[in-house]
C-alpha positions as CSV (number, residue, x, y, z in Angstrom):
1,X,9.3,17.5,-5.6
2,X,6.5,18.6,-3.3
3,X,4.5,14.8,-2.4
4,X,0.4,15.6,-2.9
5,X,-1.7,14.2,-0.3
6,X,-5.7,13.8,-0.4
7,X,-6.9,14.0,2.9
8,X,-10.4,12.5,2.9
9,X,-11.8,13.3,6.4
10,X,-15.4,15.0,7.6
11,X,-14.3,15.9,10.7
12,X,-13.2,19.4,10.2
13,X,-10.9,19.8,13.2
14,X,-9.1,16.9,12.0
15,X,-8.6,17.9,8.4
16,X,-7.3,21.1,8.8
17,X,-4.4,19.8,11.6
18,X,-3.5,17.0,9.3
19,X,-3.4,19.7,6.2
20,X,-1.1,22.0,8.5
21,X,1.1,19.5,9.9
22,X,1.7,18.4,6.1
23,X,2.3,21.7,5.2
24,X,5.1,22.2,7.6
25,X,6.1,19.0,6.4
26,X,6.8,20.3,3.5
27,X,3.9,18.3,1.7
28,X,0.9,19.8,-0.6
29,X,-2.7,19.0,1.3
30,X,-5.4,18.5,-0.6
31,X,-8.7,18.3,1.5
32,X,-11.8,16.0,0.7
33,X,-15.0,16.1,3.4
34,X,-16.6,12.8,1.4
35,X,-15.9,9.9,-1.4
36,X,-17.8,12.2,-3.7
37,X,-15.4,15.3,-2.7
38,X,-12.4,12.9,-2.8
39,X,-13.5,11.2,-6.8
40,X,-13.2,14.7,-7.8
41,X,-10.1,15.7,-6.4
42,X,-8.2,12.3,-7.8
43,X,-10.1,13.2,-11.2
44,X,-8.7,16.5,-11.4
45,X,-5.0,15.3,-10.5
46,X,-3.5,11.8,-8.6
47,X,-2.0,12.8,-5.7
48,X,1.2,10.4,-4.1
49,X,-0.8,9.6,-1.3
50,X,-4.3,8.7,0.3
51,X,-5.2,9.7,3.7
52,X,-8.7,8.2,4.4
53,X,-11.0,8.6,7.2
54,X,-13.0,4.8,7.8
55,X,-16.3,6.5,8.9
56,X,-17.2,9.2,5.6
57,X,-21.0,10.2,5.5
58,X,-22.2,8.4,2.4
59,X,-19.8,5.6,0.9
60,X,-17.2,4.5,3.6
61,X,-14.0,5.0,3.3
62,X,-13.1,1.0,3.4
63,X,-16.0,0.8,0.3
64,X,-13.8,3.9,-1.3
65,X,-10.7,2.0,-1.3
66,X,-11.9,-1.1,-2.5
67,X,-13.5,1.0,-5.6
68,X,-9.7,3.1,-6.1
69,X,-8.0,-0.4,-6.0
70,X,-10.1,-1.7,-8.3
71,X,-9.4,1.6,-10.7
72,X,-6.5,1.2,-13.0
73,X,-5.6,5.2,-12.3
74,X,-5.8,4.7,-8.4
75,X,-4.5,1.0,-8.2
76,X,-1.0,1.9,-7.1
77,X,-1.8,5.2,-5.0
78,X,-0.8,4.7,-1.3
79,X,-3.7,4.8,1.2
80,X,-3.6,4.9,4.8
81,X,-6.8,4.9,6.2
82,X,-7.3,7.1,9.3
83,X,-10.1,5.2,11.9
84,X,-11.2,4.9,16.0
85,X,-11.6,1.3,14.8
86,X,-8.3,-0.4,16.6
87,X,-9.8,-4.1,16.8
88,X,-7.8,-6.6,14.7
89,X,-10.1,-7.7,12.5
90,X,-10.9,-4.1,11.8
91,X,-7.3,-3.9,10.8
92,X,-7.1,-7.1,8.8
93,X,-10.7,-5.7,6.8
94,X,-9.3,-2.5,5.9
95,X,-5.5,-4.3,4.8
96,X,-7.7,-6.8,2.4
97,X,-9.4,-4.1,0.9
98,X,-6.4,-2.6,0.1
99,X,-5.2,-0.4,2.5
100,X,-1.7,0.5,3.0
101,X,-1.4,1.2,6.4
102,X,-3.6,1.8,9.5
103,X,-3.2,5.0,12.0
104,X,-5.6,4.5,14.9
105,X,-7.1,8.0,16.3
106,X,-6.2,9.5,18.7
107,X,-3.1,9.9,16.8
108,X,0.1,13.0,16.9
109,X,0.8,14.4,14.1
110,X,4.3,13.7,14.5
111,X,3.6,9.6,14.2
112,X,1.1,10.2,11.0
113,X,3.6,12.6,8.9
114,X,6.2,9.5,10.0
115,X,4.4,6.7,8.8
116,X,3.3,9.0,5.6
117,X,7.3,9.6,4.9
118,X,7.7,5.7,5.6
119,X,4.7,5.0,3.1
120,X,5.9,6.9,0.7
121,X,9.4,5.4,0.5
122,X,8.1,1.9,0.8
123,X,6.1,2.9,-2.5
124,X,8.4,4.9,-4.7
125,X,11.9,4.6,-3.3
126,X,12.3,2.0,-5.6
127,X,16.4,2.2,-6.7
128,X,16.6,-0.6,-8.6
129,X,17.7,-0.3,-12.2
130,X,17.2,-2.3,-15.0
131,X,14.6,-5.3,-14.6
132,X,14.0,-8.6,-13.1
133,X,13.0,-11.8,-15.6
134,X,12.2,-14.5,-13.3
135,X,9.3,-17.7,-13.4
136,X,7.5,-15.8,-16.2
137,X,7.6,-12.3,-14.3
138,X,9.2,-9.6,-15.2
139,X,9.8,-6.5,-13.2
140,X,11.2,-3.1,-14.8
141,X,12.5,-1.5,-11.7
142,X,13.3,2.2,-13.2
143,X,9.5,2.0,-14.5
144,X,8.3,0.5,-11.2
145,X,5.6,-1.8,-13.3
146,X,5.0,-5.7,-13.5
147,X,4.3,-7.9,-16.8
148,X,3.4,-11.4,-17.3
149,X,4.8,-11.6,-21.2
150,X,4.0,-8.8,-22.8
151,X,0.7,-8.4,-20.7
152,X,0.9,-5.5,-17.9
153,X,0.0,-6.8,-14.1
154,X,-1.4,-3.8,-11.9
155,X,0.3,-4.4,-8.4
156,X,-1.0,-2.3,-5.3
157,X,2.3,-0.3,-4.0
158,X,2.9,-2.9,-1.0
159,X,3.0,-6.0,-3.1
160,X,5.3,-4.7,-5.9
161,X,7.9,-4.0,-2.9
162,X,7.1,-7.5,-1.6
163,X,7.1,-8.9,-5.5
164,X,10.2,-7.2,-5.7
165,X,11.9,-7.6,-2.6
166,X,10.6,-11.9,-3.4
167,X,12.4,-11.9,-7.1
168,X,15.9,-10.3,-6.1
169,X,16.4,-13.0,-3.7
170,X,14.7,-16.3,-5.7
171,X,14.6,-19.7,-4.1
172,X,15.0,-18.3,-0.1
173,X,13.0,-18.7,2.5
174,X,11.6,-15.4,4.7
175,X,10.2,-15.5,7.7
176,X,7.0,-12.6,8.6
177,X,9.5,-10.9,11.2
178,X,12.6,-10.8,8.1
179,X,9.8,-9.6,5.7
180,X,8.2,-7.1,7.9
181,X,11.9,-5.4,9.1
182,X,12.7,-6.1,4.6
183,X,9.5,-4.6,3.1
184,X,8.4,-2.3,5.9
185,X,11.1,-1.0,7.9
186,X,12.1,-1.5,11.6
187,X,11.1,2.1,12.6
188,X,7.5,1.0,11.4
189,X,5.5,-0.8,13.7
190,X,3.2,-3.6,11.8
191,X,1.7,-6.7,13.3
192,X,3.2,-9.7,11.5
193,X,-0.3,-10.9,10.3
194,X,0.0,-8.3,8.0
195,X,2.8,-10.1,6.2
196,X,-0.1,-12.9,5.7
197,X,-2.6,-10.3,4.4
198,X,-0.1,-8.6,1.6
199,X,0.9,-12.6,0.3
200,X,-2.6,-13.4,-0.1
201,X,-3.1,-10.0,-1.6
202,X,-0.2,-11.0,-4.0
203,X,-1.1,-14.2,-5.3
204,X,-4.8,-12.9,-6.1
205,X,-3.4,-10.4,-8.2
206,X,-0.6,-13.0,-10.0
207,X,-3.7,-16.3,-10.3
208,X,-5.4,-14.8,-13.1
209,X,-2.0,-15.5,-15.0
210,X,-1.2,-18.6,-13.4
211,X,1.6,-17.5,-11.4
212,X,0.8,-17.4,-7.8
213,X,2.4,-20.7,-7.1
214,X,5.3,-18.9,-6.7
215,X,5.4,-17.4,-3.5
216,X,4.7,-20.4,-1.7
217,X,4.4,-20.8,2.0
218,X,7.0,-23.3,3.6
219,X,5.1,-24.4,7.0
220,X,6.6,-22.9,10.2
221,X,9.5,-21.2,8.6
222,X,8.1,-18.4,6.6
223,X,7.7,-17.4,2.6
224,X,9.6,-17.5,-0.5
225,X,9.4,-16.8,-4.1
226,X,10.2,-20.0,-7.0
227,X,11.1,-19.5,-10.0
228,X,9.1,-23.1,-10.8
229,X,5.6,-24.3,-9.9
C-alpha cells in the first residue's frame, strides 16, 4: 500500500523536491505551506507520516506537534520535523514535544526518504502477534494499541516500540547504546540522549495510571522494564 506523507513546509523549493523525491519513492505527497494548510489536510484524511518544517509562518511547527500529540486522531502519526536548528537542545525541544525524528537542513533527499522508510518501520512494522499481559499492561501486538485494564493508553509511535520492545524482555537491563541499535536501528544515526527523552516520554504517558515505576533506571548500567513497583 502506497504510505501518505504530509509535507508541512513554506519554502516552496523545498516542498516540491521533497514531494518528487517521495514520489519516486514510491510514496503519495501531500503538500501543506502552514499549520492551518496542514489541520486541513489531516482533517480530510491521516496520512502514515509527518514531515514538518520547525519555522511555519503563524503557529510553529514545534507548537503543531505538541497540539497533534495532544489529539487522540494524530497521537500515533510519525513526525519528523525538518529544521536549520542543529543545536542539541534544539533537538532535545523538538524530541519532548513529540517529535519522531530530527533531519537538519541542508539535507539529500536520499538521507530524508531513508530515515522516512526507517520511521515508518519503527512505527508499523510491528510483527508481533497476539498480546503481552505484563505489571498491569497489556499490549495487543496485531492491533498495535496499549491498555491499562480495560482502559485504552494512547502511546506516541516511538514509545509503543520502546513499551514493547521493554515487555517482551521483562526484568533485563538495557543500556542507551542496546536500546538505540533495539528500537531504532543501527543504519539510523540517533544521539543516545535520545534514549533518555523517549523514557521520560514513556513514563508521562503510563503515571496517570500508576505504572511508570516500571521502567526504572538502574544507575550507570542502563534501563529496564518490572513487572512490580
Amino acid at each position: 500500500m502506497q504510505r501518505r506523507i504530509l509535507i508541512v513546509e513554506d519554502e516552496a523549493s523545498i516542498r516540491d523536491m521533497v514531494a518528487f523525491a517521495l514520489r519516486k519513492a514510491d510514496m503519495l505527497a501531500v503538500p501543506a505551506a502552514d499549520a492551518q494548510q496542514a489541520l486541513v489536510a489531516l482533517a480530510d484524511a491521516p496520512p502514515d507520516l509527518i514531515l514538518l518544517d520547525w519555522m511555519l509562518p503563524g503557529m510553529s511547527g514545534l507548537e503543531l506537534a505538541r497540539r497533534l500529540r495532544g489529539q487522540k486522531e494524530t497521537a500515533e502519526v510519525p513526525i519528523i520535523m525538518l529544521t536549520a536548528r542543529g543545536e542539541e537542545i534544539d533537538r532535545v525541544n523538538g524530541l519532548e514535544a513529540g517529535v519522531d525524528d530530527y533531519v537538519v537542513k541542508p539535507f539529500s533527499t536520499r538521507e530524508l526518504i531513508a530515515r522516512i522508510k526507517a520511521v515508518l518501520r519503527r512505527s508499523h512494522g510491528d510483527d508481533g502477534s497476539g498480546s503481552i499481559d505484563l505489571g498491569g499492561l497489556r499490549i495487543d501486538s496485531a492491533a498495535h494499541r496499549v491498555f491499562a485494564g480495560d482502559t485504552r493508553i494512547e502511546v506516541g509511535p516511538t514509545e509503543y516500540r520502546l513499551l514493547h520492545f521493554f515487555m517482551s524482555h521483562p526484568e533485563r537491563v538495557y543500556s542507551r547504546a542496546q536500546l538505540l541499535d533495539r528500537i531504532w536501528g543501527g543504519s539510523v544515526y540517533v544521539e543516545e540522549r535520545t534514549v533518555d527523552v523517549h523514557i521520560r516520554r514513556l513514563r508521562k504517558t503510563l503515571e496517570p495510571f500508576g505504572l511508570a515505576d516500571r521502567v526504572q533506571t538502574v544507575r550507570g548500567a542502563g534501563y529496564l522494564f518490572s513487572a512490580t513497583a
